[in-house]
C-alpha positions as CSV (number, residue, x, y, z in Angstrom):
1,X,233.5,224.9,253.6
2,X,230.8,226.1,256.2
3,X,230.5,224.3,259.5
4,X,227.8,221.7,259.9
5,X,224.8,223.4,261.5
6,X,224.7,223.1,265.1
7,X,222.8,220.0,267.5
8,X,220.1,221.4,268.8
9,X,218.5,219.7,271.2
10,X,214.9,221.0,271.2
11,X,214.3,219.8,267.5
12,X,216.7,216.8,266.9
13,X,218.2,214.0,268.8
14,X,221.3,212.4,268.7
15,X,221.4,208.8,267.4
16,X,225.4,207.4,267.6
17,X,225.5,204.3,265.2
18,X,227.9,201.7,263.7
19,X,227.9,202.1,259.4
20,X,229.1,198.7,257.3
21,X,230.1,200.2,253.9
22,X,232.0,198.8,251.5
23,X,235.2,200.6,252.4
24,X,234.0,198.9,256.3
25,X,233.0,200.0,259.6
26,X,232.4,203.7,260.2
27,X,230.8,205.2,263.5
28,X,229.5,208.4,264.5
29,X,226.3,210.4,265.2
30,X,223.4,210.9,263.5
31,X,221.4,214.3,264.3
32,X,217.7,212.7,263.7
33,X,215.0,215.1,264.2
34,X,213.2,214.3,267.8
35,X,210.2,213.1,266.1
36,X,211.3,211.2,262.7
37,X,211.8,207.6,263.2
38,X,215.1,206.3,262.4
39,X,214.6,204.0,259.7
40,X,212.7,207.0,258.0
41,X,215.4,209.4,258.5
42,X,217.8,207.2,256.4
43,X,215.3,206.7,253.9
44,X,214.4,210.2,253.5
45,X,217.4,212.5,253.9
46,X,218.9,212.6,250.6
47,X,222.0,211.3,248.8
48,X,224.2,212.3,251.5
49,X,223.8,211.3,255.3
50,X,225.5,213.7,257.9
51,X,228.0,211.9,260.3
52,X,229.9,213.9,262.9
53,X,232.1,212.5,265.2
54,X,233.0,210.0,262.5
55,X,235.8,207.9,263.3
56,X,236.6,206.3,259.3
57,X,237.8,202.6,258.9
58,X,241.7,201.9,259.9
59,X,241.2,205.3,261.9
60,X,241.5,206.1,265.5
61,X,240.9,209.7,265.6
62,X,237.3,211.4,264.7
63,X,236.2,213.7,262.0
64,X,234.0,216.7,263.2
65,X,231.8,216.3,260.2
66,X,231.7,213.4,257.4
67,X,229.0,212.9,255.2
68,X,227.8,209.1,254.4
69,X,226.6,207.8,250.7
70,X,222.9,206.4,251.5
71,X,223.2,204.5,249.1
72,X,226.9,203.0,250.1
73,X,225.3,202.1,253.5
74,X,225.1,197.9,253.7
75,X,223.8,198.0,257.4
76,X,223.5,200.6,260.0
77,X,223.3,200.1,263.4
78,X,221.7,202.5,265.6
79,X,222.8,202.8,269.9
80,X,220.5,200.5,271.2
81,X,219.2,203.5,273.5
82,X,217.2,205.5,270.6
83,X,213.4,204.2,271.1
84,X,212.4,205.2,267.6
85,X,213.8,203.5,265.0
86,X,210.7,202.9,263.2
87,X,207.2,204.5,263.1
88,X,205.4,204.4,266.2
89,X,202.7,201.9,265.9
90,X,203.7,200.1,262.9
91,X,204.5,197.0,265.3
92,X,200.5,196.4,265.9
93,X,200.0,193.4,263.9
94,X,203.1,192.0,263.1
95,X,204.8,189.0,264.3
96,X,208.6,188.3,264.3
97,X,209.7,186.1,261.4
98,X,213.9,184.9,261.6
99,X,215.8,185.7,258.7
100,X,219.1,185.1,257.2
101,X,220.7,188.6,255.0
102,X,222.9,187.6,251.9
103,X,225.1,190.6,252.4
104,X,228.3,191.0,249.9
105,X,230.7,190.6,252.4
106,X,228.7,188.5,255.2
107,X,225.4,187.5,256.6
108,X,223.5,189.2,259.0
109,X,221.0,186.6,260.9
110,X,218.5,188.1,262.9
111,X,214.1,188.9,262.9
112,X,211.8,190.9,261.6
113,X,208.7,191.9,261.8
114,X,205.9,191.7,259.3
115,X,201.9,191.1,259.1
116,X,200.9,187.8,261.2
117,X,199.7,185.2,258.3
118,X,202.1,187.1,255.5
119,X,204.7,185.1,253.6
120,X,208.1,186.9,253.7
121,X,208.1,186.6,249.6
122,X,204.6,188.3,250.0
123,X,206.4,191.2,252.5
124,X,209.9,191.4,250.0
125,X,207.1,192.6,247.1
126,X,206.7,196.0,249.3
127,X,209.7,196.6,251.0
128,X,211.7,199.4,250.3
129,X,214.6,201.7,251.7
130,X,216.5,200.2,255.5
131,X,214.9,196.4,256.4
132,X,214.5,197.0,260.5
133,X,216.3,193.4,261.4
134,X,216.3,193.1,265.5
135,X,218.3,190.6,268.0
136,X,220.8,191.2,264.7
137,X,224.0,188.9,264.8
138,X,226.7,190.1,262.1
139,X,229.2,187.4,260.8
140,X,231.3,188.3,257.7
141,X,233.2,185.6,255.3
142,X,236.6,187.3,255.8
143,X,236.8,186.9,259.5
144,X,234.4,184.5,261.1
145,X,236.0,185.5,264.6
146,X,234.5,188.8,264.0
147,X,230.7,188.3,264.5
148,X,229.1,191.0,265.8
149,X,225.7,191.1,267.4
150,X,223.4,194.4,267.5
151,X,220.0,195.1,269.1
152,X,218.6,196.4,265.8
153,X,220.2,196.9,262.8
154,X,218.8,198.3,259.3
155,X,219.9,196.6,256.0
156,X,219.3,198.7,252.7
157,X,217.3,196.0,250.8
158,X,218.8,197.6,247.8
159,X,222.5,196.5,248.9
160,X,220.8,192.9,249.9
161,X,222.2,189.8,247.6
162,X,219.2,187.7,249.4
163,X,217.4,187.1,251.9
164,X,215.7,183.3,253.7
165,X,213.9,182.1,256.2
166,X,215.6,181.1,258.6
167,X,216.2,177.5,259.6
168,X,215.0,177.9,262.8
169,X,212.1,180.6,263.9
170,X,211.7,182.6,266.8
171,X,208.8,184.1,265.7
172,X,205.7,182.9,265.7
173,X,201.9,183.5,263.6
174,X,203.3,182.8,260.5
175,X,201.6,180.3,258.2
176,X,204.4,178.3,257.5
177,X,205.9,176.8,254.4
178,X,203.1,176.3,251.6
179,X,202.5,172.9,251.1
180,X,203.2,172.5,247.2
181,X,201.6,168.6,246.8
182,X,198.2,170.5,247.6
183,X,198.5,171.8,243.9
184,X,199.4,169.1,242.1
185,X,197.9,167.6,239.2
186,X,194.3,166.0,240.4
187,X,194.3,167.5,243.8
188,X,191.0,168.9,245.0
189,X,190.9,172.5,244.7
């Protein structure tokens, strides 16, 4: 088998990250090229995600190379010092909108960010490949005791059971819950 290609550091970056499977928790680094935003990288790589420096579940030592199934990949959570996880500028006029992630084997609670006066129903219609969920707190069923809280983590909406609005928001310029009575039989309108 050849050896993975080299870092270089004039085209790509290096992005070390925590990876919830199914078979569990897997870190290592991603090489990301220097301009790519994160979330676009996972989307848009292929079937196969290079790892290296991969330490598997139940293992201490790492793997110089190990190649991840995109679409085994629940959550990922990128080192909280790569500034690019999504593209630049998509953040312009958005607000952030809490969220709870119906995950097979937890939830992940945390906020996102979609167009001020959007519905998250009206945001789920479009959304495709990694969900960018920030101020993420991780709790699965198995072991409370092992919540888990990451600056950003991104969900692959194909792997979600669900997702809700939160309880309580932290966000704000959202229009709210729609008020249903204003459709009823022989309101104005």
């Amino acid at each position: 088998m050849p050896a993975p290609p080299a870092f270089d550091p004039r085209t790509q970056r290096r992005v070390p990250a925590e990876c919830l499977s199914e078979a569990g928790w897997t870190r290592g680094v991603f090489h990301v090229p220097a301009s790519q935003a994160f979330a676009d990288y996972l989307q848009f790589t292929g079937t196969f995600l290079p790892l290296t420096d991969a330490v598997l579940p139940h293992a201490q030592a790492p793997l110089p190379f190990f190649a991840l199934h995109t679409a085994a990949l629940r959550l990922v959570a990128p080192d909280s010092s790569d500034g690019l996880v999504e593209t630049p500028g998509s953040r312009g006029i958005t607000s952030p909108w809490s969220v709870s992630c119906l995950l097979a084997d937890g939830v992940l609670q945390g906020s996102i960010d979609f167009l001020t006066n959007q519905r998250l129903s009206d945001f789920l219609k479009a959304a495709r490949g990694f969900l960018v969920v920030r101020n993420a707190v991780w709790q699965p069923f198995v072991s409370p005791e092992a919540t888990r809280e990451f600056p950003t983590a991104l969900v692959n909406i194909a792997l979600l059971a669900g997702i809700a609005d939160a309880p309580v928001q932290r966000g704000h310029g959202h229009p709210g819950r729609l008020d249903y009575g204003e459709f009823a039989e022989g309101a104005p309108g």
